[in-house]
BAFI-3210 file (N, C-alpha, C; in Angstrom, 3 decimals, decimal comma, padded with zeros to 6 digits):
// residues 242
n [1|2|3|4|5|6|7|8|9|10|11|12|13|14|15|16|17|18|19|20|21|22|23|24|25|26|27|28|29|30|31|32|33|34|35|36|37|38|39|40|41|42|43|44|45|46|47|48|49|50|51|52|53|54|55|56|57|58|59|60|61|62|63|64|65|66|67|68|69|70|71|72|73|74|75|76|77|78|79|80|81|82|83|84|85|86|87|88|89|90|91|92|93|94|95|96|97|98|99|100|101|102|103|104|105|106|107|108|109|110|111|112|113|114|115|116|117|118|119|120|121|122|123|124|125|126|127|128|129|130|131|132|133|134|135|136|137|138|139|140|141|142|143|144|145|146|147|148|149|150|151|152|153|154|155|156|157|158|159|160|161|162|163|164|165|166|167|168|169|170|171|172|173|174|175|176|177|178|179|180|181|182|183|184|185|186|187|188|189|190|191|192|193|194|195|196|197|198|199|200|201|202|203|204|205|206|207|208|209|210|211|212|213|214|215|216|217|218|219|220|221|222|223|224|225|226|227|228|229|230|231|232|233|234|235|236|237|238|239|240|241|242]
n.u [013,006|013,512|013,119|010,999|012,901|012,370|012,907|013,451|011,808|013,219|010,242|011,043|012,265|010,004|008,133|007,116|007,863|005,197|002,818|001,476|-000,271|-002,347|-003,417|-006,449|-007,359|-009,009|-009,116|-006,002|-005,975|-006,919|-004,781|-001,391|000,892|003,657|003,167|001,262|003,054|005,364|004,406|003,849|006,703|007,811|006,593|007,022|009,872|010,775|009,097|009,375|008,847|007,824|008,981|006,504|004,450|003,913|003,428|006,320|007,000|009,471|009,980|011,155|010,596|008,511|006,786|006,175|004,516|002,287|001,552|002,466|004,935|007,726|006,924|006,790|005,285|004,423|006,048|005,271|002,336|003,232|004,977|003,118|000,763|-002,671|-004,196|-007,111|-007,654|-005,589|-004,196|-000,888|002,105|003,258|006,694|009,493|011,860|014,217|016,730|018,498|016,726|013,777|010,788|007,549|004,509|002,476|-000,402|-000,449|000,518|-002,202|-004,105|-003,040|-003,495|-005,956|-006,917|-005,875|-007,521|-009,875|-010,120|-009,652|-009,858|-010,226|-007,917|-005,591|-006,885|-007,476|-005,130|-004,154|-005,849|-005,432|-002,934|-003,604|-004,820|-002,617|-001,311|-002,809|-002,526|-000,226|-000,931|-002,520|-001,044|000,398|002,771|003,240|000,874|001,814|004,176|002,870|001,085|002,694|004,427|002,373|001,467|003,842|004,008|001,672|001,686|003,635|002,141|000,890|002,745|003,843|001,866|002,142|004,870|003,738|001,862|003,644|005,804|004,647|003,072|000,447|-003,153|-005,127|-007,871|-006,979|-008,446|-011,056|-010,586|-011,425|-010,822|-008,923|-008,952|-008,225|-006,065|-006,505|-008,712|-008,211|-006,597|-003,626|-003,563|-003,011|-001,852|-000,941|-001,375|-000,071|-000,237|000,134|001,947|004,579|006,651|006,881|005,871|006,738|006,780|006,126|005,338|003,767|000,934|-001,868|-003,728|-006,555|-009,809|-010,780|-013,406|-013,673|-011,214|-011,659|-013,997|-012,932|-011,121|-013,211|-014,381|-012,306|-009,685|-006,891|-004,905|-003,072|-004,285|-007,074|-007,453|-007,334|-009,298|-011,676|-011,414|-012,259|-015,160|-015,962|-015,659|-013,654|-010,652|-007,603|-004,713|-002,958|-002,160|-000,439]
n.v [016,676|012,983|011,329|007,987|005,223|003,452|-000,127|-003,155|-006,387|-009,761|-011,774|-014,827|-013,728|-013,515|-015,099|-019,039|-020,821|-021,281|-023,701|-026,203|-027,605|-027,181|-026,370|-027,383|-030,649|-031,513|-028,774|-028,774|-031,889|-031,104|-029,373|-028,586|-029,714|-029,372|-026,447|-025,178|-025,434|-023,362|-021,205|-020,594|-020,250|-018,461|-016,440|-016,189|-016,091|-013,818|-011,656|-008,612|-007,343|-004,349|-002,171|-001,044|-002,835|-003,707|-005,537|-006,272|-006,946|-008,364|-007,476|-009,271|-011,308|-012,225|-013,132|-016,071|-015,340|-014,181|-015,873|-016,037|-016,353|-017,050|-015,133|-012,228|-010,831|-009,995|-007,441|-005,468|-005,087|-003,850|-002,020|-000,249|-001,045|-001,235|001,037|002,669|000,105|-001,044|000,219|001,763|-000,044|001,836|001,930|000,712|001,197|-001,516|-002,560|-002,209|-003,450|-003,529|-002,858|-003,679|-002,932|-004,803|-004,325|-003,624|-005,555|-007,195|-005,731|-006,115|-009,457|-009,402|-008,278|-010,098|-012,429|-011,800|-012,188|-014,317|-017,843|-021,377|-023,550|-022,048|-019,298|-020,291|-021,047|-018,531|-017,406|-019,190|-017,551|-015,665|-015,622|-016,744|-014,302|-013,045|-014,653|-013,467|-010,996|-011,692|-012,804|-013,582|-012,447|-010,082|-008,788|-008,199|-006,804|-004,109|-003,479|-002,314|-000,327|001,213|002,327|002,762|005,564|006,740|006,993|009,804|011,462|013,445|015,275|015,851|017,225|019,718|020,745|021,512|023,596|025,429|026,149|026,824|028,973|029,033|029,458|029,139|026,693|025,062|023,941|025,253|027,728|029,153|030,051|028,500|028,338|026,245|023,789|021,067|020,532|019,947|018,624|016,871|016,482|013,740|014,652|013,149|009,929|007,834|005,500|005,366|006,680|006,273|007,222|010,168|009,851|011,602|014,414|017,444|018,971|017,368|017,653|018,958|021,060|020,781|020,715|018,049|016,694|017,241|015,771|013,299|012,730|012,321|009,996|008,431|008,567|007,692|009,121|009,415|010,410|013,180|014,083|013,501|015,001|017,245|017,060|016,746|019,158|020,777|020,017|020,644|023,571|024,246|026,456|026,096|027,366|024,865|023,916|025,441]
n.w [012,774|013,101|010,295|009,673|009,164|005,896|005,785|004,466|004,641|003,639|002,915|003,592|006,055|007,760|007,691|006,962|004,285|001,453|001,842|-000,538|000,121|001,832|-000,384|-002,125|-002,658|-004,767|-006,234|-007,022|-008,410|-010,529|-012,042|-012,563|-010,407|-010,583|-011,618|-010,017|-007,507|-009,110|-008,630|-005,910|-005,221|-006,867|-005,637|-003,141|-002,944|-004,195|-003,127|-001,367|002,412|003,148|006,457|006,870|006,495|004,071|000,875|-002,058|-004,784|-006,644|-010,125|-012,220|-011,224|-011,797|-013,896|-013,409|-011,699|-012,996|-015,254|-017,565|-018,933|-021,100|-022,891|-022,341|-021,788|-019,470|-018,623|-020,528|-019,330|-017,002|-016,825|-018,690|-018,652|-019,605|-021,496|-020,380|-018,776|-017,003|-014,967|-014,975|-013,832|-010,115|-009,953|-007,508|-006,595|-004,947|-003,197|-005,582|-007,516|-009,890|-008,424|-007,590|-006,140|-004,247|-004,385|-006,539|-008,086|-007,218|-009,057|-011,308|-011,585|-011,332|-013,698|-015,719|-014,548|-015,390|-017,924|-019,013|-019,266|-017,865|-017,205|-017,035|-015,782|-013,288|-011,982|-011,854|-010,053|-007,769|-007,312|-006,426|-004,347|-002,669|-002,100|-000,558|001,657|002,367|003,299|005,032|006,955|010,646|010,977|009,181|009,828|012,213|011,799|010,081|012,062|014,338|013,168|012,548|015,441|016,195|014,858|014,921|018,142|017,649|016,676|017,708|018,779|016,236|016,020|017,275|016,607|013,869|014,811|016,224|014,445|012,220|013,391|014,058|014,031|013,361|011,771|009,770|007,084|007,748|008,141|010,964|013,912|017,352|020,563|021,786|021,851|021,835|020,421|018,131|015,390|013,811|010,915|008,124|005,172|002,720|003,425|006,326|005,456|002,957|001,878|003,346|004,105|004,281|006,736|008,832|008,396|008,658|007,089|005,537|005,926|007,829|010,675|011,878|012,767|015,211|014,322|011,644|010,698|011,498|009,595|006,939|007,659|008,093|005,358|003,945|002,935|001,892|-000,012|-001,566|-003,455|-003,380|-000,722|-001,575|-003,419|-001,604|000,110|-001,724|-002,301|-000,136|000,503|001,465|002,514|000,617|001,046|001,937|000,158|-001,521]
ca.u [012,520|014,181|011,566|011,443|013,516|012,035|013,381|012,377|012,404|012,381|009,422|011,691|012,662|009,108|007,007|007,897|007,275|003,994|002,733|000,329|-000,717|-003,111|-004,410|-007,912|-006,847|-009,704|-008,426|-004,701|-006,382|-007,125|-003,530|-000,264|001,279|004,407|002,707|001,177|004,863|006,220|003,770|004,304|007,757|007,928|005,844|007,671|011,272|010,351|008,414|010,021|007,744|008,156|008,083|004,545|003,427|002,888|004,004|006,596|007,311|010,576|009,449|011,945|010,676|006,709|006,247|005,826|003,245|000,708|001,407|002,868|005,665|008,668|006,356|007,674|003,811|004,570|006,602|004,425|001,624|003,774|005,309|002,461|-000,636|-003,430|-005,099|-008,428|-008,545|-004,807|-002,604|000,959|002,899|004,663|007,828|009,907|013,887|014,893|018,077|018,852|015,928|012,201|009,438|005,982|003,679|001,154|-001,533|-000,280|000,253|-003,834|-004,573|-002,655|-003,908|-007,831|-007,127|-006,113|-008,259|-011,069|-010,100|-009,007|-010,781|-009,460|-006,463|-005,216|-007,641|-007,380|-003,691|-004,341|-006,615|-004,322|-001,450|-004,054|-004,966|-001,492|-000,802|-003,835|-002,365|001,016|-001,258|-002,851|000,032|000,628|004,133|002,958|000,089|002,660|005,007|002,408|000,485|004,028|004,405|001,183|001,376|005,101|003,690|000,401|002,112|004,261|001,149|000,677|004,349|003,792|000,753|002,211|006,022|003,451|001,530|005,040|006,581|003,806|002,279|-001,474|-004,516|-006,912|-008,035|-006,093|-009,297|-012,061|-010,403|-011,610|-009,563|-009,144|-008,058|-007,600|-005,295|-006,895|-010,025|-007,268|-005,407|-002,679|-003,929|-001,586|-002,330|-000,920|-001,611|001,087|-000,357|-000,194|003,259|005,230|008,480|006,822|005,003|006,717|007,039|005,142|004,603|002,804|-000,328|-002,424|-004,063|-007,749|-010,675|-010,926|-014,298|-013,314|-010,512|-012,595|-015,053|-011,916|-010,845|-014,535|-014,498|-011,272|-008,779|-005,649|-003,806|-003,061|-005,123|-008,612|-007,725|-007,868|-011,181|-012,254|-011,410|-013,382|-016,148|-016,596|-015,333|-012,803|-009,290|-006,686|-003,868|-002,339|-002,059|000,528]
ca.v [015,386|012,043|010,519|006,538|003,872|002,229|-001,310|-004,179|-007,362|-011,061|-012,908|-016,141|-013,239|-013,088|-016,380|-020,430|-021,092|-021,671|-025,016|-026,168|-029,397|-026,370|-026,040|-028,231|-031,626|-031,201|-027,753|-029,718|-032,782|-030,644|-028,905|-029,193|-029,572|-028,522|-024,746|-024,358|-025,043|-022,352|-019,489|-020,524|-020,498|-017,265|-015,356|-016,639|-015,517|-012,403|-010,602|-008,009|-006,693|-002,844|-002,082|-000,957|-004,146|-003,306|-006,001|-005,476|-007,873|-007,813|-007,783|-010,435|-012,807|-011,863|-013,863|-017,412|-015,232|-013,642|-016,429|-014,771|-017,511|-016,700|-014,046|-010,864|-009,501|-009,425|-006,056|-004,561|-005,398|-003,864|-000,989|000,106|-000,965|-001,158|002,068|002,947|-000,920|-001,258|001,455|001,041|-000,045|002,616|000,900|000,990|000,413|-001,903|-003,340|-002,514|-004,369|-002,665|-003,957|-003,184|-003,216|-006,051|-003,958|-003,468|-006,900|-007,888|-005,079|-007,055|-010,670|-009,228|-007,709|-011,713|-013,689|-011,054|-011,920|-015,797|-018,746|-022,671|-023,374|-020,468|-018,717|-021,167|-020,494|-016,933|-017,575|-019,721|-016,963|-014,208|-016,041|-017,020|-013,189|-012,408|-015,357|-013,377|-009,892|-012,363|-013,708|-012,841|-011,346|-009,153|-007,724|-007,346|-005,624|-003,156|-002,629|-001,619|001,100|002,557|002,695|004,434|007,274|007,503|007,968|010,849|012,577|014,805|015,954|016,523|018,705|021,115|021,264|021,996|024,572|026,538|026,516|028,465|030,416|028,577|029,999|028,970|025,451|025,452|023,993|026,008|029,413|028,978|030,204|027,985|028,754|025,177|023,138|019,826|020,231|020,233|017,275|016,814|015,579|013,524|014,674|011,949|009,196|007,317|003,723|005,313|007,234|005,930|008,138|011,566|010,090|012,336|015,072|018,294|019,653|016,651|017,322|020,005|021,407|020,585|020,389|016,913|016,398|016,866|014,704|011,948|012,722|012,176|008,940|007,756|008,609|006,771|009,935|008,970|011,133|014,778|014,482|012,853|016,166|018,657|017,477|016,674|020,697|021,690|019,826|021,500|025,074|024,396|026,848|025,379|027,783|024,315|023,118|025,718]
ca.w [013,243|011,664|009,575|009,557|007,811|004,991|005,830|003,913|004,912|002,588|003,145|004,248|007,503|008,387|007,869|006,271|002,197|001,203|001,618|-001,057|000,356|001,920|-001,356|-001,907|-003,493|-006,098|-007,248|-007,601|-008,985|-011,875|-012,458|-012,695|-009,145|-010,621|-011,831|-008,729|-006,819|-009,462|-008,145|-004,606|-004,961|-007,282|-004,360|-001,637|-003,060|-004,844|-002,118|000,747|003,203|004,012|007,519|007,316|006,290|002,226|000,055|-002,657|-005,722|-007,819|-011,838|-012,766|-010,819|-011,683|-014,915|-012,808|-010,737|-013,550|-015,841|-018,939|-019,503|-021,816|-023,751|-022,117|-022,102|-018,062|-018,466|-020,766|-018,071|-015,466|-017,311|-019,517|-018,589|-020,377|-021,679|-020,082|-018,299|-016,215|-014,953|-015,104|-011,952|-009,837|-009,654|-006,455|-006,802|-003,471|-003,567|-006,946|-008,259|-009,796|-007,489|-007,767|-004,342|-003,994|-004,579|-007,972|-008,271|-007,376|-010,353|-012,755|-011,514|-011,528|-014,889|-016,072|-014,297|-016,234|-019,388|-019,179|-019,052|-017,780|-015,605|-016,406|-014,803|-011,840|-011,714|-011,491|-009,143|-006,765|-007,084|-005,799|-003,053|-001,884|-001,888|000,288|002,823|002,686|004,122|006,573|007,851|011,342|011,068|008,602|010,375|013,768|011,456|010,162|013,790|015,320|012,521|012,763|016,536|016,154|013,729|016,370|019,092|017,397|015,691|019,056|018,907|015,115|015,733|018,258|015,934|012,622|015,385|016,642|013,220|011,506|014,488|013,371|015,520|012,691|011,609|007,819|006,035|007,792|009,017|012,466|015,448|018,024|021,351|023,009|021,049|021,815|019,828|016,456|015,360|012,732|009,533|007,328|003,873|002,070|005,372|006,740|004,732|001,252|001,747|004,813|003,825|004,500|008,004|010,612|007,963|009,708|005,990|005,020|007,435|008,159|011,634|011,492|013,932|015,216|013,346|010,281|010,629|011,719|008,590|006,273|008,171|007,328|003,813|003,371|002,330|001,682|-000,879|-001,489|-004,657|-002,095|000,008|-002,168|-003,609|-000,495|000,344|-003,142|-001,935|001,173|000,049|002,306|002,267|-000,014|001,054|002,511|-000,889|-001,952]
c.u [013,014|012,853|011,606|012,097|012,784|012,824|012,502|012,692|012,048|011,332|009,618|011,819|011,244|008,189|007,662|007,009|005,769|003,939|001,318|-000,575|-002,480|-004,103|-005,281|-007,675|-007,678|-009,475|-006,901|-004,998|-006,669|-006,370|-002,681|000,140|003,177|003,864|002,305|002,298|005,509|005,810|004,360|005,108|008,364|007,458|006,623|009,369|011,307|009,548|009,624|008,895|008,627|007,762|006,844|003,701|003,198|004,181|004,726|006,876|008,375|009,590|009,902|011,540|008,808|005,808|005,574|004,405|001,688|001,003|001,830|003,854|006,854|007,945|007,036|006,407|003,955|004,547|005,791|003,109|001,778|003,774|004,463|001,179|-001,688|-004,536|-006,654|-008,986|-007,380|-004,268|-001,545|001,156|003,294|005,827|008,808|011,310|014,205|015,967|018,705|017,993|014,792|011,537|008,194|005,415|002,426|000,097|-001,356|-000,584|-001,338|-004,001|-004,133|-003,253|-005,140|-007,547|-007,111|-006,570|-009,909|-011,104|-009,329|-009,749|-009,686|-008,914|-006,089|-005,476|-007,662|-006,064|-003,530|-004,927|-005,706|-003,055|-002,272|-004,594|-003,496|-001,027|-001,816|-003,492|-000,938|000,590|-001,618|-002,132|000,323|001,449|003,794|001,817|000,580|003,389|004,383|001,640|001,340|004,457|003,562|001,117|002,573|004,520|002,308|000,831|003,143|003,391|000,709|001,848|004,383|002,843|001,635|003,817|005,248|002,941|002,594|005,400|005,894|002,722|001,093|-002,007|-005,637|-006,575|-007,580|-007,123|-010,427|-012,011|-010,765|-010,794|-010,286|-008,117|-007,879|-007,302|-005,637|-008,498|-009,432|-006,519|-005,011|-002,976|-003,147|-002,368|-001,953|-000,596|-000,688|001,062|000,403|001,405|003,987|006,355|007,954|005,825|005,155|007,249|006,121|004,960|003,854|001,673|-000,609|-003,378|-005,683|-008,461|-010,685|-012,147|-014,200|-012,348|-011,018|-013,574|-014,252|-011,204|-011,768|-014,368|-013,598|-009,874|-007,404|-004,491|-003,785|-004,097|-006,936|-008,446|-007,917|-009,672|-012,054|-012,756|-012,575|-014,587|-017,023|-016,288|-015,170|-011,183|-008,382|-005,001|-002,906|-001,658|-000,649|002,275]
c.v [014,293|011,186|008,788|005,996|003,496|001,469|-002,149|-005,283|-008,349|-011,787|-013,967|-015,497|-013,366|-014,467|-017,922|-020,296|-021,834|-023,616|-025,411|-027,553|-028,559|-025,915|-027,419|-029,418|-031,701|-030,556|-028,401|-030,867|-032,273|-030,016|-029,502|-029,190|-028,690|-027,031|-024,115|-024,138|-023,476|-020,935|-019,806|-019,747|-018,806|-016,336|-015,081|-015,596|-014,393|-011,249|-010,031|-007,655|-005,722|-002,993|-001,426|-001,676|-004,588|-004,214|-005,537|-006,716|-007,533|-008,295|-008,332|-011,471|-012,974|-013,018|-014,981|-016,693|-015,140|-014,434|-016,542|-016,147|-016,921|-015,032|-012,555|-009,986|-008,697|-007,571|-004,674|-004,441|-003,855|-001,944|000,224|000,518|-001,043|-000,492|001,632|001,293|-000,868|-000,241|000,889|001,038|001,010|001,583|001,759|000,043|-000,219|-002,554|-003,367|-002,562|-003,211|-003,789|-003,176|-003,844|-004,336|-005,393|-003,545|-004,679|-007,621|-007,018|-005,667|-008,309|-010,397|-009,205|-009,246|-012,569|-012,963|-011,729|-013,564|-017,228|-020,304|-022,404|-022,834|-019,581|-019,167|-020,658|-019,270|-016,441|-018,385|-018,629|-015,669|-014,724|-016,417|-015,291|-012,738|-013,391|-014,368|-012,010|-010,590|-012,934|-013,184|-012,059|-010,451|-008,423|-007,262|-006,051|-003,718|-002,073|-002,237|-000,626|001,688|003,102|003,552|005,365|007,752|007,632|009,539|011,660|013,499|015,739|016,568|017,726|020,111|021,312|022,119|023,459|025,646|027,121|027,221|029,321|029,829|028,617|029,429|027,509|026,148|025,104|025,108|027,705|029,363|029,173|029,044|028,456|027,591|024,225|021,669|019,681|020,105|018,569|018,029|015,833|015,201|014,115|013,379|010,679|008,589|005,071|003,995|005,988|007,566|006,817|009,213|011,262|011,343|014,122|016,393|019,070|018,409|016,169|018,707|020,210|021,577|020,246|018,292|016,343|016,122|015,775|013,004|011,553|012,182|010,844|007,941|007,463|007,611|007,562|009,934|009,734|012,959|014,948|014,488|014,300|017,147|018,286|017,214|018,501|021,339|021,473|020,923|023,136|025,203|025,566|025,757|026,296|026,711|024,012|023,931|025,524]
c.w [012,300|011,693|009,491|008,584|007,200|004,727|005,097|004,046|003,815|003,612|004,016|005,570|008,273|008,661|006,874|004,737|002,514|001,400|000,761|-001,409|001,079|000,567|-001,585|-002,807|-004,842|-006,862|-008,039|-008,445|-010,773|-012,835|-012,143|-011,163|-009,570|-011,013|-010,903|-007,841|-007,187|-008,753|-007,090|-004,624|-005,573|-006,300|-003,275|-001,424|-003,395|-003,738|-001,062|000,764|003,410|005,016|008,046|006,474|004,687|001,589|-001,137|-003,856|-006,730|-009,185|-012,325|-012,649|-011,141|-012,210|-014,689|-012,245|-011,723|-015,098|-017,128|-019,570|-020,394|-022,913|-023,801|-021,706|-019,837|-018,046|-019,225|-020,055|-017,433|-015,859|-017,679|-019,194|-019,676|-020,409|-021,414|-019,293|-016,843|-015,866|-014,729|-013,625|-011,345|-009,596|-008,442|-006,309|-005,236|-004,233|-005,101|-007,864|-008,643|-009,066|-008,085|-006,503|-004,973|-004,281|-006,338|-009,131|-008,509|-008,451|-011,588|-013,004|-012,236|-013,123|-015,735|-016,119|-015,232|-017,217|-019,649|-018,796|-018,546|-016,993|-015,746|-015,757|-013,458|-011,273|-010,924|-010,292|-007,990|-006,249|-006,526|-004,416|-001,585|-001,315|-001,094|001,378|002,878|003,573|005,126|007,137|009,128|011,696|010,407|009,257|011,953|012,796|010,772|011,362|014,525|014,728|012,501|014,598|016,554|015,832|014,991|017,662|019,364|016,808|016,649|018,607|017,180|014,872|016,151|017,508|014,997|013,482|015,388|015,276|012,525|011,999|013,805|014,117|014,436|012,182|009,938|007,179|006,322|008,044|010,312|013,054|016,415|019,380|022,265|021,876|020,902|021,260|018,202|016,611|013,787|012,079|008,492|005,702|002,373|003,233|005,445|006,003|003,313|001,193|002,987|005,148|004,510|006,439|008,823|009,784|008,564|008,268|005,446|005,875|007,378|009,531|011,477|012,650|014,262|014,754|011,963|010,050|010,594|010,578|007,616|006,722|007,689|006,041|003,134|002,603|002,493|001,013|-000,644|-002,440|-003,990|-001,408|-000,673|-003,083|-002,624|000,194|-000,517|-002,447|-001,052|001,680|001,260|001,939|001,455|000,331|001,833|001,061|-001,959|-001,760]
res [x|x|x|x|x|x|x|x|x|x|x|x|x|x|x|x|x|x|x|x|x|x|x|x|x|x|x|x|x|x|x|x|x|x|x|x|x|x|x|x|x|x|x|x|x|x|x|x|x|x|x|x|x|x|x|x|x|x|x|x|x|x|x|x|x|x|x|x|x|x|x|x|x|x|x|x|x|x|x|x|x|x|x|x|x|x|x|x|x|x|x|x|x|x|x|x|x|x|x|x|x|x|x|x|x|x|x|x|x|x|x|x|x|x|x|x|x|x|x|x|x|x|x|x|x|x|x|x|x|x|x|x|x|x|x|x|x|x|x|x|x|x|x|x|x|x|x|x|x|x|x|x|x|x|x|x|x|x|x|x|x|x|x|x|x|x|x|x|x|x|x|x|x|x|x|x|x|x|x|x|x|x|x|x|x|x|x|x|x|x|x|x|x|x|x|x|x|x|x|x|x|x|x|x|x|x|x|x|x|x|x|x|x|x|x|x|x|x|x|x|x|x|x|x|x|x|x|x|x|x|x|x|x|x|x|x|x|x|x|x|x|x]
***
């Protein structure tokens, strides 16, 4: 089965530059109008969107965003982290470049605006908000609702390939035989938000009652690491996990 493109588009392909006449003339009244421009403008150029919606930020262009300035502390930020408060970025090579995903990005802002007082903190505060108008933007939530509907309308066709290919009569977490194939669905083990590459992969999923699945949807289980203690929990089979 061919697994999807990870395309990424710039920002400029998807929606127009910030405008920060949108920002509250009181908050501006109190800063620089050029510093707020620089975030804009750093956000605006520096971002692709993956086509399932997940922001990505080059690390060159960051410094304007989380305020850092000629220092360099950005990269150790990014890189490093800060024991027992930040984790380090995963970094994600597009075009050459390291990125780091937007959600990496708000973990660095929060961690700043924690620990900073004044317009800097405001700043910080302006550049985490612009990045929460770039998820609400409406191109970005078409371009993610047209990849989750691709991968859901192929998660049938992925059950019954993962079914054939390893002869499975029993539900993989509970042991259970089942003899009507539509009481089972195909469970992504690492889900198609958190690791888009392996969506249409028929080893990254397991054959599970449609209850449980739904219980695991609830919970919010996302990774391989969430499933297997999810499994412990419920002294569920792990022979998926080998």
């Amino acid at each position: 089965m061919n697994y999807p493109t990870l395309r990424y588009y710039d920002l400029s392909e998807l929606t127009d530059p910030f405008s920060i006449n949108e920002i509250s003339n009181a908050t501006l009244d109190q800063l620089d109008r050029g510093n707020v421009e620089s975030i804009a403008k750093a956000l605006y150029t520096n971002t692709k969107i993956c086509v399932n919606g997940v922001p990505f930020i080059k690390v060159k262009g960051i410094a304007d965003i989380i305020r850092t300035g000629n220092s360099g502390l950005e990269r150790a930020l990014i890189y490093q982290g800060i024991p027992g408060f930040l984790p380090r970025s995963e970094i994600v090579s597009i075009d050459g470049f390291d990125h780091i995903s937007g959600h990496s990005l708000c973990a660095i802002l929060d961690s700043r605006i924690g620990c900073r007082s004044g317009k800097t903190k405001q700043y910080l505060k302006i550049a985490l908000n612009l990045y929460f108008r770039i998820l609400n933007s409406g191109a970005v939530r078409d371009l993610k609702e047209m990849f989750l509907e691709e991968i859901e309308q192929k998660r049938s066709t992925l059950k019954n390939e993962r079914i054939r290919t390893y002869n499975i009569t029993q539900c993989e977490f509970t042991g259970r035989s089942f003899g009507d194939s539509s009481l089972m669905q195909f469970a992504h083990i690492d889900s198609v938000v958190y690791n888009p590459s392996t969506a249409l992969d028929i080893n990254n999923g397991v054959i599970i009652f449609r209850d449980i699945h739904a219980d695991m949807t609830r919970r919010g289980i996302n990774t391989y690491e969430e499933t297997y203690s999810y499994c412990e929990e419920h002294g569920y089979f792990l022979d998926w996990a080998d």
